[in-house]
C-alpha positions as CSV (number, residue, x, y, z in Angstrom):
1,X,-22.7,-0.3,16.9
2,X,-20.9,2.4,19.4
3,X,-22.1,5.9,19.2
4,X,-18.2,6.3,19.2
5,X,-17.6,3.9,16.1
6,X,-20.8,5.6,14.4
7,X,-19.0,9.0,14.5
8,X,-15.9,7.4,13.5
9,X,-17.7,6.1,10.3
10,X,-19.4,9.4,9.6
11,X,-16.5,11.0,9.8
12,X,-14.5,8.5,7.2
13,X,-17.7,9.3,5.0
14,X,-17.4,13.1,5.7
15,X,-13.6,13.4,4.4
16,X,-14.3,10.9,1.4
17,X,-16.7,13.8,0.3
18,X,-14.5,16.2,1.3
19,X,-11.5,14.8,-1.1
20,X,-13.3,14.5,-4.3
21,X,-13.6,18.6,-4.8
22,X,-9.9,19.0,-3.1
23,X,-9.0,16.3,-6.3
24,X,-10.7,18.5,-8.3
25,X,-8.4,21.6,-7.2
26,X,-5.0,19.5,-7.4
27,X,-6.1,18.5,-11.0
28,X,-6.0,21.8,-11.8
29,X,-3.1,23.2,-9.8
30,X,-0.5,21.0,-10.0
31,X,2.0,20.9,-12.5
32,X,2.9,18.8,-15.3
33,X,6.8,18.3,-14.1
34,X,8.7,19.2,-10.8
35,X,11.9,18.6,-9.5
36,X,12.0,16.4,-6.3
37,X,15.1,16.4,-3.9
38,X,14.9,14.0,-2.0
39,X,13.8,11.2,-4.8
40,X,15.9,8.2,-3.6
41,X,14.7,8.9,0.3
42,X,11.0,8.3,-1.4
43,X,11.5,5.2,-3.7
44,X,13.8,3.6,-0.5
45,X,11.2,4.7,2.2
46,X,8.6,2.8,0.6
47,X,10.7,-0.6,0.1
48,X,11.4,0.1,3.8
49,X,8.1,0.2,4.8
50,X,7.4,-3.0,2.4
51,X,10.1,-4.7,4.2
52,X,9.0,-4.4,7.5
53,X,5.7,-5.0,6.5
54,X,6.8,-8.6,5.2
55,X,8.6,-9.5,7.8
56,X,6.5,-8.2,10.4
57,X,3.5,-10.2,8.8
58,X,5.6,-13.2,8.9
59,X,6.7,-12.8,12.6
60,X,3.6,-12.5,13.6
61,X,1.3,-14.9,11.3
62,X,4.5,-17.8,12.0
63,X,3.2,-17.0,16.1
64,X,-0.7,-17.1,14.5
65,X,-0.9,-13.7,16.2
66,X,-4.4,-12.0,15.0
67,X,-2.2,-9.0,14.7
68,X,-0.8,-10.4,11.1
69,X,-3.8,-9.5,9.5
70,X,-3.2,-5.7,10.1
71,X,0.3,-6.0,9.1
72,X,-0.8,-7.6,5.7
73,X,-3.4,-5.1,5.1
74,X,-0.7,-2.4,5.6
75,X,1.8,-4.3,3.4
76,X,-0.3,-4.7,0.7
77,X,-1.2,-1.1,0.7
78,X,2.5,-0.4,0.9
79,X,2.4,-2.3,-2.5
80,X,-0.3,-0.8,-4.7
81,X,1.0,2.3,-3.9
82,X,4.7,1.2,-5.2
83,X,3.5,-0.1,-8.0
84,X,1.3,3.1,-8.7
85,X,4.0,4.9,-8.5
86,X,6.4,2.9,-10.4
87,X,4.4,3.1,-13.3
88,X,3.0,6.7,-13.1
89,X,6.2,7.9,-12.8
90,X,8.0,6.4,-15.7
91,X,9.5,8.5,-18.3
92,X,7.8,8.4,-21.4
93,X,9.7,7.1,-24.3
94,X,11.7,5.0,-21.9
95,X,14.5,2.4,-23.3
96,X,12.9,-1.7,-23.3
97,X,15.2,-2.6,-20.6
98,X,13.6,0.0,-18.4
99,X,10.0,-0.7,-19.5
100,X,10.5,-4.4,-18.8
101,X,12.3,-3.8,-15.5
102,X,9.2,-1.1,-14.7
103,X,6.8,-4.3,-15.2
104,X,8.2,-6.8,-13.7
105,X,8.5,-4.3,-10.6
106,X,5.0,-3.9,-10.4
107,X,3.8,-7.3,-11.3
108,X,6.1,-8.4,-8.0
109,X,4.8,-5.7,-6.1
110,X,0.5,-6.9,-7.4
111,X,1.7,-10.5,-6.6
112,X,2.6,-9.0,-3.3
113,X,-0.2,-7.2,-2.6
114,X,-2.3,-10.4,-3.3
115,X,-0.6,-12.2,-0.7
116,X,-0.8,-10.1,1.6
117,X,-4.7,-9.6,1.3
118,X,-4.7,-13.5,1.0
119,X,-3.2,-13.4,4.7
120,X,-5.1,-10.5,5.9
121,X,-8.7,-11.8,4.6
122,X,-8.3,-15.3,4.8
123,X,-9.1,-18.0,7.1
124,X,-5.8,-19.7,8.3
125,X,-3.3,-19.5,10.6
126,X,-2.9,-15.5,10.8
127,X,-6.0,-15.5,12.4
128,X,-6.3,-18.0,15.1
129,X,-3.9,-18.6,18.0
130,X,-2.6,-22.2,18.2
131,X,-3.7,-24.0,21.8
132,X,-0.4,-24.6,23.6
């Protein structure tokens, strides 16, 4: 291992430490409710970002560019996080329509997610370059 990488790595391990007591301080600080204005720019930036996540990840795993494997990793982030914040951010008390329609979101977005790790761990075409 690089000296370079090894600092790299301490310093991942450094800010994990450094975010539990900064969790700590947010879980007491913040409030219960707020007002967002610019709500739709959120919920639309992150199906942006899912979008060309997908398509990027197909682009490049069709070409069996290594690079896939980055993009699916990033996708399937992109994912998890919508459906965390799908279902966190629910109104409690919500109609059946909406509660259903809140599910089915995020199950699309797991099933997502698990593709994407599929392509980004896996052993398959997103890794290897065809010989031409």
């Amino acid at each position: 291992m690089t000296a370079k990488k090894k600092w790299t790595l301490i310093g991942l391990a450094a800010a994990a430490v450094l975010l539990v007591p900064w969790m700590a301080v947010l879980a007491m600080t913040l409030p219960g409710r707020t007002t967002v204005d610019h709500w739709p720019l959120a919920w639309i930036g992150l199906d942006v970002l899912m979008t060309v996540g997908c398509a990027a990840t197909a682009l490049l795993g069709l070409r069996a560019d290594p690079r896939a494997r980055l993009t699916a990793s990033a996708t399937a982030s992109t994912a998890v996080l919508d459906a965390w914040f799908d279902i966190t951010t629910a109104g409690t008390g919500t109609s059946l329509l909406q509660a259903v329609g809140c599910a089915a979101s995020a199950a699309a977005e797991a099933a997502l997610a698990g593709a994407c790790v599929y392509l980004a761990v896996g052993k398959g075409r997103c890794g290897t370059r065809v010989p031409s």
